[in-house]
N, C-alpha and C positions, 0 to 999 in steps of 0.2 A: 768570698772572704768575709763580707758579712757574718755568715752564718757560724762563725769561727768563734767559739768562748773562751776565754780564757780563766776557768772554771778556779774553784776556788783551791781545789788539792795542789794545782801546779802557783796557785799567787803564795800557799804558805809554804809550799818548797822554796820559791826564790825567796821570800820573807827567812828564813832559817837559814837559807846559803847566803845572803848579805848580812844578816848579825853576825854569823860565826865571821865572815871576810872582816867586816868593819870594823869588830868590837875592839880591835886592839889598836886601831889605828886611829877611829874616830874624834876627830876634836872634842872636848868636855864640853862647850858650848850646844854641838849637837847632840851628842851622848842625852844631854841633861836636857834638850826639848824634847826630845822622844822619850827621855822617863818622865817628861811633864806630861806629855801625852798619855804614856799609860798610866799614871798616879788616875786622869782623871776619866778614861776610859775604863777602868779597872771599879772607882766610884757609880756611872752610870750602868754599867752591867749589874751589879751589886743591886742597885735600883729597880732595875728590870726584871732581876729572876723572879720574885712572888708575883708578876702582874707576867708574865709568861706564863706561870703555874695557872694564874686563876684567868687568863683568856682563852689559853690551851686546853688546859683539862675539864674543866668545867661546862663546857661543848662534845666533848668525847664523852663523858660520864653521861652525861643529858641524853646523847643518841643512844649509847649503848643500852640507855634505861629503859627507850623508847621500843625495844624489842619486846616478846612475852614470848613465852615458853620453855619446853625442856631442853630444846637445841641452844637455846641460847644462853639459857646458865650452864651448862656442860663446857660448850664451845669455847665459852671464856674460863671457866675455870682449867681446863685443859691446855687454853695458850698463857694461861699466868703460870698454874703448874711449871709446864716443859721452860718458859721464864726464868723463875723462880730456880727451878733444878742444873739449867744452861749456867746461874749464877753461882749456885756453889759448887757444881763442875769446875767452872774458872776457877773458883777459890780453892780447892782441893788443889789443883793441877799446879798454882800458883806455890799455895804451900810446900810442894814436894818439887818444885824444879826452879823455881826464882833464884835462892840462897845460892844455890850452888852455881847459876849463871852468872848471878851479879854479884860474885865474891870479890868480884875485884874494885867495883862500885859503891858496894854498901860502906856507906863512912858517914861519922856524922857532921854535922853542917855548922862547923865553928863558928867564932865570930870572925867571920869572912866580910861580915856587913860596914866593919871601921872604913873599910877602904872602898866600900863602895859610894859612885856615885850618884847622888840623890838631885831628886826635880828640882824646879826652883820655886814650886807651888804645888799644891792640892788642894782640889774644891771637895767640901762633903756635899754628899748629895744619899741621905741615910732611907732606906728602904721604905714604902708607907708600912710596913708589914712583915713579920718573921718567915722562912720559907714553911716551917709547922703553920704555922695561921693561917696561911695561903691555903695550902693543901687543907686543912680543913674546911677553910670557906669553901673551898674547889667541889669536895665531897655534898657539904650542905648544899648547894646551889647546883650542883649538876643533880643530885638525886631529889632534891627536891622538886627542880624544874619537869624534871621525868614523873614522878609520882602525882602535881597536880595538874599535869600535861601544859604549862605554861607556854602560850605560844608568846605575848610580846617578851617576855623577860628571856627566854629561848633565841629571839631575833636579836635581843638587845646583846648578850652576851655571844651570839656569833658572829656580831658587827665591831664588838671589843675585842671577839680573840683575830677577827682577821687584820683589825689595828696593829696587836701586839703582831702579827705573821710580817705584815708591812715593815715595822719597827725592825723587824732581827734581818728581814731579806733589805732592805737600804739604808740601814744605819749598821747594824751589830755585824755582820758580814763584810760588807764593802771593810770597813775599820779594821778586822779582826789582822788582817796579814802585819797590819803597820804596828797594832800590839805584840803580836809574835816578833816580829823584826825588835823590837826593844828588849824584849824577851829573851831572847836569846843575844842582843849586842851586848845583853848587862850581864848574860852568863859565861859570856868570852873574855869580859872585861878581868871576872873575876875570877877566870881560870876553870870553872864549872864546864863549861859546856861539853867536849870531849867525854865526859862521863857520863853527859846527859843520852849524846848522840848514841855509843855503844848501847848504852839499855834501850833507847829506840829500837836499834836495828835487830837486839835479839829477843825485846817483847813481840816486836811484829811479825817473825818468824814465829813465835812458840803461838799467835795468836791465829794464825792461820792455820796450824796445824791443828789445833784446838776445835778451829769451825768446821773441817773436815772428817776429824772423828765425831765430832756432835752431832752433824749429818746422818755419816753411819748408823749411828746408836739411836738416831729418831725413827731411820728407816728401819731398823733391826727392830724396834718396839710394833711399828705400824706394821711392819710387814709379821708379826707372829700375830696380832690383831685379828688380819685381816686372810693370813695364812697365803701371802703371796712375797715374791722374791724381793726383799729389799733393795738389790743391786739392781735390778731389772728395774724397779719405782724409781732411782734415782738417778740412772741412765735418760729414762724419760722424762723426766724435771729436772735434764742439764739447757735445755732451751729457756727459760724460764733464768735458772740460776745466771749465763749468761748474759740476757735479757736485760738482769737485775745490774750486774756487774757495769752494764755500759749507760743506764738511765740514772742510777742510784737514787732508786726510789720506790718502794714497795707499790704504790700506786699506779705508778706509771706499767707497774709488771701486772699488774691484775690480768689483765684477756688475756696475756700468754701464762701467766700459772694457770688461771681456770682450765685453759685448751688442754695444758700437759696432764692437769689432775684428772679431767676426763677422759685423758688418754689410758690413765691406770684404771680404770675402770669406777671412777668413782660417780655418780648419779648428779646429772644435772641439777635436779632440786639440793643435794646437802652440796655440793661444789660450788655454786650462786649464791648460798647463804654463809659458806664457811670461809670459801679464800676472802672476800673484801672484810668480811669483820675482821679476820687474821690479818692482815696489812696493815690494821689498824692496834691493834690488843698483842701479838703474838711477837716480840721483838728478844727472840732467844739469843739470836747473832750480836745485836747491838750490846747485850748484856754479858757475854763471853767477853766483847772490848773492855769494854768501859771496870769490868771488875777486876782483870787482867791488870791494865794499866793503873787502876787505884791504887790496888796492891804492890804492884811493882815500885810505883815512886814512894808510897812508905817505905817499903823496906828501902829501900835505893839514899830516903833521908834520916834511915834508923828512926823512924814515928814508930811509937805505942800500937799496937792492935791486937784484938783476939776476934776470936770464933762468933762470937754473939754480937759484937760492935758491926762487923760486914754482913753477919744472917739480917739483922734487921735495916740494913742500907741495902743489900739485895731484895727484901720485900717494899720495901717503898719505894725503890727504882724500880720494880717489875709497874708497879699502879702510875706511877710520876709521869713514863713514856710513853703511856696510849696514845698520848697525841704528838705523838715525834714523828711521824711520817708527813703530815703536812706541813713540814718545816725544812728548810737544808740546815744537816748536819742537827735536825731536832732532836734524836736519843743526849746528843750530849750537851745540848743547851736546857734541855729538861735533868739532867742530872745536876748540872752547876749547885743548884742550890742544896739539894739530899749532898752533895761531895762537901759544902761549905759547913753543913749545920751537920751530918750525922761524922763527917773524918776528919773534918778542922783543916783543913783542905784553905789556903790562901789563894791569892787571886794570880799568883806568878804559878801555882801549883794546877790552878784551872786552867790556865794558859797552856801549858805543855799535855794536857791532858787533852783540850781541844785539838791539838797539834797531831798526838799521834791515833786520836779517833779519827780526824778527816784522811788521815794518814792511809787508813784500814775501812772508809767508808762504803767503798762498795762491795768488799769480802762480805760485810756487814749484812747489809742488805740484801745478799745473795744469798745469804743460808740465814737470814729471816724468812725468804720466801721462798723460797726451797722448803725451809720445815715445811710452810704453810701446807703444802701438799700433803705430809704426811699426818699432819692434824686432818685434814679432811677427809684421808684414806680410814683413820680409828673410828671419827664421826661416821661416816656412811656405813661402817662393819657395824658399832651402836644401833646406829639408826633401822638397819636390815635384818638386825633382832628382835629391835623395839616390834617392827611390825611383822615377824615371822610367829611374834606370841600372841 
């Protein structure tokens, strides 16, 4: 019994099923500590995102810098690509099927606020840093650390981001269910929630189906590459996808993706070089969520958006989450800040957004690493040319 977790997806189901139960019933007294609690847990996250950016990524960028050659600019530019293209896949598929799902949702958000209940306090607690700032610093210090091979400032900055790793795994995690529980007792309160719920359950249906044709369409690209059966490739990277599904963690899947990509026939040398850098860089699946669900609660709050506002939040979210595999639930704790500064994105709006990412976390992960395979199968066709000339 020990070995029993009570893992975080089933803490913010019960966290979601006691706000919807209490919110109507709850004393004002309590009501109004638990939005005292989120006023100020809502502050101290706000604090964290640029010093998550620059201990996170600026260790990812440093290693990846630390490679040389043609595989390894290829390699990356090919899992930011497939990235990059998974993102406005979602947004395509968003644009032609949200409206018409959430026709019955889509309202806008009166002033509902007179009668909501408020804290009885907020502490500011204001960022050292903008989440742009961060991310540039993140850039200058990781590329630079790579370029003049900096070993103490290298160690100092991996001793920082395993701080900030510390920080989100026993402070930001443990906390997060008791935020969502406010979250949702204050959307019952105010008659919101039922509306919230339905767009959950038919986001995360369209998002699954979404990972599942993405798949297809990766193996369909690798398999004319490589001129072999894309069904038959992903047949043999269901042990793997699995795998993925029950560890949720692209890491933890490494030796059995490697095993199944060598099953396909791909060459020990580009398979040991390509699936662990993809675990790391190649986070297609995470970005089918997280753009799915962006777009869904705009439209869902009648917000302003076009075409070019999410192309450019899709490129800086494909760079933002290199280092989201070394974190629980890190694709979406590295977006928080690109959701705040590039969609205006509030901290009740990051809340439900973490909710129905952890929600979909290991679909995630499972056709992150799943692609991974089929980036390796293009690379090794690549690479079988390179030296056939």
């Amino acid at each position: 019994m020990k070995n029993l977790k009570f893992g975080l997806l089933p803490r913010i189901i019960v966290a979601i099923t006691l706000g919807v139960a209490l919110g109507g019933v709850m004393p004002e007294v309590l009501a109004r500590t638990f939005l005292t609690f989120n006023a100020v847990f809502s502050q101290l996250l706000g604090f964290a995102i640029p010093l998550i950016i620059v201990g996170l990524v600026t260790p990812a960028i440093a290693d990846i810098g630390r490679g040389a050659g043609r595989m390894l600019l290829l390699t990356t530019l090919l899992a930011y690509g497939s990235t990059l293209v998974a993102g406005l896949t979602s947004f395509g598929v968003g644009e032609a099927f949200f409206p018409s799902l959430l026709s019955g949702q889509i309202t806008e958000v009166a002033a509902e606020s007179a009668e909501k209940i408020i804290p009885f306090f907020t502490i500011e607690i204001p960022p050292l840093m903008g989440v742009m700032t961060a991310l540039i610093l993140s850039f200058m210090l990781g590329l630079g650390i790579a370029y003049i091979e900096g070993d103490v400032l290298r160690r100092g900055m991996k001793e920082f981001g395993d701080i900030v790793t510390k920080f989100i795994e026993k402070v930001i995690i443990p906390l997060l269910p008791i935020y969502i529980f406010g979250i949702f007792m204050d959307m019952t309160a105010s008659g919101e929630v039922w509306r919230v719920l339905m767009v959950f359950a038919k986001i995360i249906g369209v998002i699954f189906a979404l990972h599942i044709v993405w798949l297809i369409l990766l193996y369909a690209v690798a398999g004319g590459v490589a001129r072999k059966n894309p069904f038959r490739m992903l047949v043999t990277m269901l042990p793997a996808y699995f795998t993925a599904l029950g560890t949720q963690s692209s890491a933890a899947t490494i030796p059995v993706t490697l095993a199944q990509t060598r099953k396909m026939g791909v060459s020990d040398e580009v398979s040991g070089f390509v699936v662990p850098l993809c675990a790391t860089i190649h986070l297609s699946g995470s970005m089918l969520k997280i753009v799915a669900c962006a777009l869904a609660l705009m439209m869902m709050q009648g917000l302003e958006y076009d075409f070019a506002m999410f192309f450019g939040f899709i490129a800086m979210l494909g760079v933002t989450m290199i280092a989201a595999p070394g974190v629980p639930g890190g694709a979406i704790m590295a977006a928080l800040g690109v959701l705040a500064s590039m969609l205006g994105f509030t901290a009740e709006d990051q809340a439900l957004m973490i909710s129905l990412y952890i929600a979909m976390d290991s679909f995630g992960t499972a056709c992150n690493v799943t692609g991974d395979g089929a980036l390796a199968v293009i690379m090794d066709r690549i690479s079988t040319k390179k030296i056939r000339k």
